[in-house]
C-alpha positions in Angstrom: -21.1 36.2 36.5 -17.7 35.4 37.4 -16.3 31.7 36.8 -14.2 30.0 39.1 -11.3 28.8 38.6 -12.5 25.0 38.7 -15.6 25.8 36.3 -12.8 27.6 33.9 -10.8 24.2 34.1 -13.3 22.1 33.8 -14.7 24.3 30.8 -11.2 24.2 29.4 -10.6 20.6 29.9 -14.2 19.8 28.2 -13.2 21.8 25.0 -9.9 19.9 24.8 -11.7 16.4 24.8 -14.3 18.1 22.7 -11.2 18.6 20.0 -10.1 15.8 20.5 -12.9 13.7 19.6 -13.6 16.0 16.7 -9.9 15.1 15.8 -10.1 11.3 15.6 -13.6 11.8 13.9 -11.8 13.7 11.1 -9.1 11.5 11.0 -11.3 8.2 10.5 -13.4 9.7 8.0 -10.2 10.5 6.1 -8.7 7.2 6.8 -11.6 5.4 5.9 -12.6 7.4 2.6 -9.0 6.1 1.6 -10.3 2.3 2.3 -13.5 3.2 0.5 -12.4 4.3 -2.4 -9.8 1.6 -2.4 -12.6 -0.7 -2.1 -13.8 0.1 -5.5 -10.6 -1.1 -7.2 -11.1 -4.8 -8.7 -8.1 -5.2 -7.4 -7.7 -4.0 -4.1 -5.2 -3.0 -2.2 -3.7 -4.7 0.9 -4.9 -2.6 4.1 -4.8 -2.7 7.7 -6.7 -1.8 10.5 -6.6 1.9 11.6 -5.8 1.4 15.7 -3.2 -1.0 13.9 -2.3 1.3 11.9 -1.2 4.0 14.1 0.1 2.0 16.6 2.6 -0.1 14.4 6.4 0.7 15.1 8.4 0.3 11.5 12.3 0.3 11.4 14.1 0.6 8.3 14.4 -3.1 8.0 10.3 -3.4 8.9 9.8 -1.3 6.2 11.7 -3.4 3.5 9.4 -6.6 4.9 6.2 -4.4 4.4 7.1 -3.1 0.8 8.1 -6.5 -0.6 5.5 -8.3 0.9 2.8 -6.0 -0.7 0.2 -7.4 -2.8 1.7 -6.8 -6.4 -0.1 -7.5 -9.7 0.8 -11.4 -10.5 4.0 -11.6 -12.6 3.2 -12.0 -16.4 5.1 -14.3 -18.1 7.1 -16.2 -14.9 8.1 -18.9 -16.5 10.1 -17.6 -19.3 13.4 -17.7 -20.0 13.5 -14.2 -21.3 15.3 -11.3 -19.4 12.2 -9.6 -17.6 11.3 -6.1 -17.5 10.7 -3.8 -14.1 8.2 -1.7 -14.1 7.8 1.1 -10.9 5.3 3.6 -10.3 2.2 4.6 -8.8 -1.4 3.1 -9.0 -1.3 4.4 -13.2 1.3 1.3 -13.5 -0.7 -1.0 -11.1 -3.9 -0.3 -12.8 -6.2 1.5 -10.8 -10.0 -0.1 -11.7 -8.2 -2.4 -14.1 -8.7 -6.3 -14.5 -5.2 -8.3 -14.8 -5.9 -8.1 -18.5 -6.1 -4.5 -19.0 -3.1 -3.5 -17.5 0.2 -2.0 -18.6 2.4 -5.0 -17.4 -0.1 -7.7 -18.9 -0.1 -6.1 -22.3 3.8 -4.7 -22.3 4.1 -8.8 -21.2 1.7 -9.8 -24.1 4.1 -7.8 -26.6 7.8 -8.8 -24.7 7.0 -12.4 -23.9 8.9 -11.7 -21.0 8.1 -12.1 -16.9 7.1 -8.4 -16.3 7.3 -7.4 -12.6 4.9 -4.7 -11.9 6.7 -3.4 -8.4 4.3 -0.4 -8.4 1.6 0.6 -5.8 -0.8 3.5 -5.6 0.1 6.2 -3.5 4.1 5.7 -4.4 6.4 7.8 -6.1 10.3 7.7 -6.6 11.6 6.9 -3.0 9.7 3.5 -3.0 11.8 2.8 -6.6 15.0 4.0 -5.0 14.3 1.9 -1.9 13.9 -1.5 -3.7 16.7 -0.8 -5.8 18.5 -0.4 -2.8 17.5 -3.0 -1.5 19.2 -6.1 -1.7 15.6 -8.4 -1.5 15.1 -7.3 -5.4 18.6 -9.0 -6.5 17.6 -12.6 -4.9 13.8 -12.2 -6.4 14.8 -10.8 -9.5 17.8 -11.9 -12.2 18.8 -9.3 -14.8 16.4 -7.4 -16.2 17.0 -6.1 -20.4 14.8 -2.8 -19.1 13.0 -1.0 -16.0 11.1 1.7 -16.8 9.6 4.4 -14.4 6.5 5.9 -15.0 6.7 9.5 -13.8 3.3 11.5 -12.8 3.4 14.9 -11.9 2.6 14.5 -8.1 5.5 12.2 -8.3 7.9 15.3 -7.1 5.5 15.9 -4.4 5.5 12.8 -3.1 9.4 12.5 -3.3 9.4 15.3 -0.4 6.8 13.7 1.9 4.4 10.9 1.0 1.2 10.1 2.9 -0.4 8.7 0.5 1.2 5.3 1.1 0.2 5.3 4.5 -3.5 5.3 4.0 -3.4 3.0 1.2 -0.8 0.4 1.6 -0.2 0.4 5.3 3.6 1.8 5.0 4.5 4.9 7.4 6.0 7.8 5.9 9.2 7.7 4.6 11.3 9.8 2.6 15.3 10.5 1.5 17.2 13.7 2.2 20.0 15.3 0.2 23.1 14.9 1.6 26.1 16.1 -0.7 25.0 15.0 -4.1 23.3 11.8 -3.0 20.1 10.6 -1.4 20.5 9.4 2.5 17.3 7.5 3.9 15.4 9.4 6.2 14.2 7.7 9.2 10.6 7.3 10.0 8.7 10.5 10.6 7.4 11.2 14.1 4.9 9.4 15.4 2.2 12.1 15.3 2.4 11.8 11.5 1.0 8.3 11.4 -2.7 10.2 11.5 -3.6 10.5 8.6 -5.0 14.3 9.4 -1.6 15.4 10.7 -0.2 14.0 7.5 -2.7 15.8 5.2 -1.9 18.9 7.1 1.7 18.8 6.9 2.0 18.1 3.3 -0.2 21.3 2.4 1.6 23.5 4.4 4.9 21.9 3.4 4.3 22.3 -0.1 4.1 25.9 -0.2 7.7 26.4 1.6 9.6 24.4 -1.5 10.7 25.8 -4.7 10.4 24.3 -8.0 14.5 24.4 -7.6 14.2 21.8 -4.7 11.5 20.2 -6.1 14.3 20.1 -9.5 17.2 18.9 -7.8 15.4 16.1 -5.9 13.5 14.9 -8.1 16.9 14.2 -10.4 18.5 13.3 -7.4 16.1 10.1 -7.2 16.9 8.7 -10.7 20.4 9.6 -10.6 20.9 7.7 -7.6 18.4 5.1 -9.0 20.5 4.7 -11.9 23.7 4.3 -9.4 22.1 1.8 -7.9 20.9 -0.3 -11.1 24.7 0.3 -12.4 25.7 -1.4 -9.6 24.5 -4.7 -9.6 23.1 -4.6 -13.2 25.6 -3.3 -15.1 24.3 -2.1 -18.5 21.2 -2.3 -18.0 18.8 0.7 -20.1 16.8 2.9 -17.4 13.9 4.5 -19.0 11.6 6.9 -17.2 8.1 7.3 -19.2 6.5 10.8 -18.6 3.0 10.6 -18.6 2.8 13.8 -17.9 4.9 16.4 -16.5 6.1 19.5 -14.8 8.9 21.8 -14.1 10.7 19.7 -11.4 11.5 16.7 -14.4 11.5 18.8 -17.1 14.1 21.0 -15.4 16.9 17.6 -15.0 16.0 16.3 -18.5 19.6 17.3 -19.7 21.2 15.9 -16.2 18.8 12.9 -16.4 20.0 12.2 -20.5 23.8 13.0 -19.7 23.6 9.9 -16.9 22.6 7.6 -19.3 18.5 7.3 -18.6 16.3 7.3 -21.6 13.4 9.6 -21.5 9.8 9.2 -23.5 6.3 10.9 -23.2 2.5 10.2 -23.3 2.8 12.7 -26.0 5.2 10.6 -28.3 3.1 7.8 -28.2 0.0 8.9 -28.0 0.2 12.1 -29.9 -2.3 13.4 -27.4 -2.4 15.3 -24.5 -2.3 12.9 -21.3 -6.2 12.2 -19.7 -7.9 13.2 -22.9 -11.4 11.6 -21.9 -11.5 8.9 -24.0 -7.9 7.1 -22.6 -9.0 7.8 -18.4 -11.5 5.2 -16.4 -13.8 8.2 -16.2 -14.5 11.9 -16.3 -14.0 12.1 -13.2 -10.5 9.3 -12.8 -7.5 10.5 -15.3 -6.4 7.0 -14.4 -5.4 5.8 -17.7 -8.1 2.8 -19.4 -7.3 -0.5 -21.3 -7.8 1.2 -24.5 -5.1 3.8 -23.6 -2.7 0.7 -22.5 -3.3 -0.8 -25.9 -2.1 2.0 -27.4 0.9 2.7 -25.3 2.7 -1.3 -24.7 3.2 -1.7 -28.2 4.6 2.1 -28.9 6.8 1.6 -25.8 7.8 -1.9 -26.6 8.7 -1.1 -30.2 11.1 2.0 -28.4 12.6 0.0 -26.0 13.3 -2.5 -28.3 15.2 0.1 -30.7 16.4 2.5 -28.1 19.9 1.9 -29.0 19.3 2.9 -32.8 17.2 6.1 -32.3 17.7 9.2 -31.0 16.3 9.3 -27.9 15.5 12.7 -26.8 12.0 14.6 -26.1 10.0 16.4 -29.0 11.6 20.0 -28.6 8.4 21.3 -28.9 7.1 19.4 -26.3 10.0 20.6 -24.2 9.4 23.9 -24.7 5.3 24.4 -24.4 5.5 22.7 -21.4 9.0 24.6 -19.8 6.6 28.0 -21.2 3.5 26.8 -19.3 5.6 26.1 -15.9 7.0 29.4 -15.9 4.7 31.8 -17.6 1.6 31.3 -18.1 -0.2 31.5 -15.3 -4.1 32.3 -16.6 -3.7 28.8 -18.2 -2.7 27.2 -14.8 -5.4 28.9 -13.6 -7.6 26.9 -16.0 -5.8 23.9 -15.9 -6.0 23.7 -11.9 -10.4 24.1 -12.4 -10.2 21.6 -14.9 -8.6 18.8 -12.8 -10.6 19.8 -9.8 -13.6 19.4 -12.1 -12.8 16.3 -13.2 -11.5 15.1 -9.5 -8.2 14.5 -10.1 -7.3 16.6 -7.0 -3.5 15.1 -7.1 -2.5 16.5 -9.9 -4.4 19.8 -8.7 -2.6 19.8 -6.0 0.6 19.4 -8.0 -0.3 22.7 -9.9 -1.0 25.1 -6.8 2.0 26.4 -7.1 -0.1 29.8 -8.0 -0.7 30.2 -4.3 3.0 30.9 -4.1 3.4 33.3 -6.7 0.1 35.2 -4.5 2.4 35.2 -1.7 5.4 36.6 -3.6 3.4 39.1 -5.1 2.3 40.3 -1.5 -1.6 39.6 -2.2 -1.9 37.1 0.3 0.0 35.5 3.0 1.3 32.0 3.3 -1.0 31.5 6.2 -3.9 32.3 4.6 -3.1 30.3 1.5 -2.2 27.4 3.4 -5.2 27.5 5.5 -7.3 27.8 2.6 -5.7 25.0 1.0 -6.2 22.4 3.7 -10.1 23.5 4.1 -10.4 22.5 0.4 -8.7 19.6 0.7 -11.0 18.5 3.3 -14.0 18.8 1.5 -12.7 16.9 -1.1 -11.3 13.9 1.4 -14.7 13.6 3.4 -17.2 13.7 0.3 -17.9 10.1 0.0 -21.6 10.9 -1.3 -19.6 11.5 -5.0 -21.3 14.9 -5.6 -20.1 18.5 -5.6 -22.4 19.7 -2.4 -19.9 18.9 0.1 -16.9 19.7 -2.0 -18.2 23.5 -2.9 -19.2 24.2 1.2 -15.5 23.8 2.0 -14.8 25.5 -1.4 -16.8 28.6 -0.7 -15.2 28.8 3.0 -11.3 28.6 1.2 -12.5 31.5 -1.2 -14.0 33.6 1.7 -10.1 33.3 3.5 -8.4 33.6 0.1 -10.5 35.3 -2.3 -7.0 35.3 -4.4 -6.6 32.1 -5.1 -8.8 31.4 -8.4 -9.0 28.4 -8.2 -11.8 28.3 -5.6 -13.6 29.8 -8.1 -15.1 26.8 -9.3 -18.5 26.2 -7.4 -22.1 25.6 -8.3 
């Protein structure tokens, strides 16, 4: 039977609305598996409302209001007279699941005696440390620090590119900085249709496979060279230390340009002598997170090196260096492993942070960039919607990636 052209219209126009309610569906469950899991932190993060969220205009200056107006772990120590320390990061600095107590800034303030300002939220990565350096709001609220120290995640070089993590937790809209010459400009807010959470998930898969470790290198050395500027500036002197808890090839590739600027480098490994989320130093099998009993181990390590980092030589274990430059590079059946591992445990950012290996597929012709990238976000839904905590939702979308890219390993790893 032939349709007419109103029924096709009609049957057109009642698919579009169907996507489009399919769309925000989607789009809520990811928003609001952000604010569950959120939820579970004993200290919880400041949210807001998801029509508010999308809806919200932000201008630069907007943006500076929002970011030093987050909730921030109290300030240890704030009536000392000692010179305070900075401390930026992600939610491994603010203490995800932690009490006040068992926190890196409360013990690092515990061993310094010294107001420790922990400017570090989860979902953030280097452009939310440039941006408060920047800023002039952190000289009025802050007088000179003796250290700040960075703590440096391996999704950290993602997140320097495009962030949307900070949008679901913490209410900010993206924002990033873009090369120009060899400095850092701000980038103006994204467009609008990257508010939804969705869209933002979407782009930051697809966007990941199109940049090289080589961009991901010079950007990522980029933000603490111009970090460093910007400490120089109006704290002249003042030592800039960036902790790797763990790494990969973007910050181990600007090591030697980092050290020839004047920023001090240390490792998990140094002070741990482990490797980082061995079981017994994470919140859980399934949250790398680091626990109190790995804080108590690292503050006084770090304290004691920061205290003597003029007297030692400060340079990364050349073994450490060189595994890890060797892994990066080369060895891509222990990726492989590494990449089930984390997904295993559910530490899907730093899986995402190794699927790099879908790249090398492309280069070697076995599969396409649209089929990887495809594949990639179907995982990554199954792993945003799974509220129930268990693997049945998680291996569905898994076993739909492998049937597009069989390739890919990774997707390997069902029941």
């Amino acid at each position: 039977m032939k349709l007419s052209n109103k029924t096709k219209i009609i049957i057109i126009l009642s698919n579009f609305f169907l996507f489009i309610v399919l769309f925000f569906i989607l789009d809520i469950c990811i928003y609001y598996r952000y604010l569950y899991m959120s939820s579970q932190y004993k200290y919880p993060y400041k949210g807001i409302s998801y029509i508010k969220r999308i809806s919200k205009n932000f201008s630069k200056e907007k943006i500076e209001k929002e970011i030093f107006e987050q909730n921030f772990r109290p300030i240890e120590n704030k009536d000392s007279s000692n010179a305070p320390i900075i401390l930026f990061g992600c939610s491994f600095v603010e203490g995800h699941m932690l009490n006040e107590k068992e926190t890196m800034s409360y013990k690092l303030g515990q061993q310094a005696n010294a107001p420790i300002y922990n400017r570090a939220k989860g979902g953030w990565g280097p452009q939310h440390m440039l941006f408060q350096l920047r800023s002039p709001l952190l000289y009025k609220e802050i007088r000179k620090p003796s250290f700040i120290i960075y703590t440096f995640i391996e999704d950290h070089t993602t997140r320097g590119f495009i962030s949307s993590d900070s949008i679901l937790y913490g209410g900010l809209p993206t924002f990033t900085y873009k090369k120009e010459g060899n400095s850092l400009k701000y980038s103006e807010i994204e467009n609008y249709i990257f508010k939804f959470p969705l869209l933002c998930l979407i782009k930051k898969c697809i966007f990941y496979t199109k940049v090289s470790k080589e961009q991901k290198a010079e950007m990522t050395k980029l933000h603490f060279l111009e970090a460093k500027k910007a400490i120089e500036k109006h704290w002249k002197g003042v030592p800039f230390i960036i902790f790797l808890f763990d790494s990969n090839y973007a910050i181990l590739a600007s090591i030697d340009a980092l050290r020839d600027s004047g920023i001090h480098i240390i490792t998990y490994q140094e002070l741990m002598s482990a490797a980082p989320h061995k079981p017994e130093y994470t919140i859980s099998e399934y949250d790398v997170h680091p626990n109190a009993k790995a804080w108590d181990i690292i503050t006084p390590k770090l304290y004691y090196y920061i205290n003597n980092i003029n007297s030692q030589d400060i340079t990364i274990s050349q073994y450490i260096e060189k595994d890890l430059l060797d892994y990066f590079s080369k060895n891509e059946d222990e990726k492989i492993k590494n990449i089930k591992d984390l997904i295993t445990k559910r530490e899907f950012a730093s899986a995402f942070s190794l699927c790099a290996y879908d790249r090398e597929l492309i280069k070697q012709k076995k599969t396409t960039k649209y089929r990887a990238s495809l594949a990639y976000i179907i995982w990554c839904f199954g792993n945003f919607i799974d509220f129930t905590k268990t693997k049945s939702v998680q291996n569905f979308f898994t076993k739909i990636a492998k049937k597009i890219n069989p390739q890919n390993s990774m997707y390997n790893n069902t029941d």
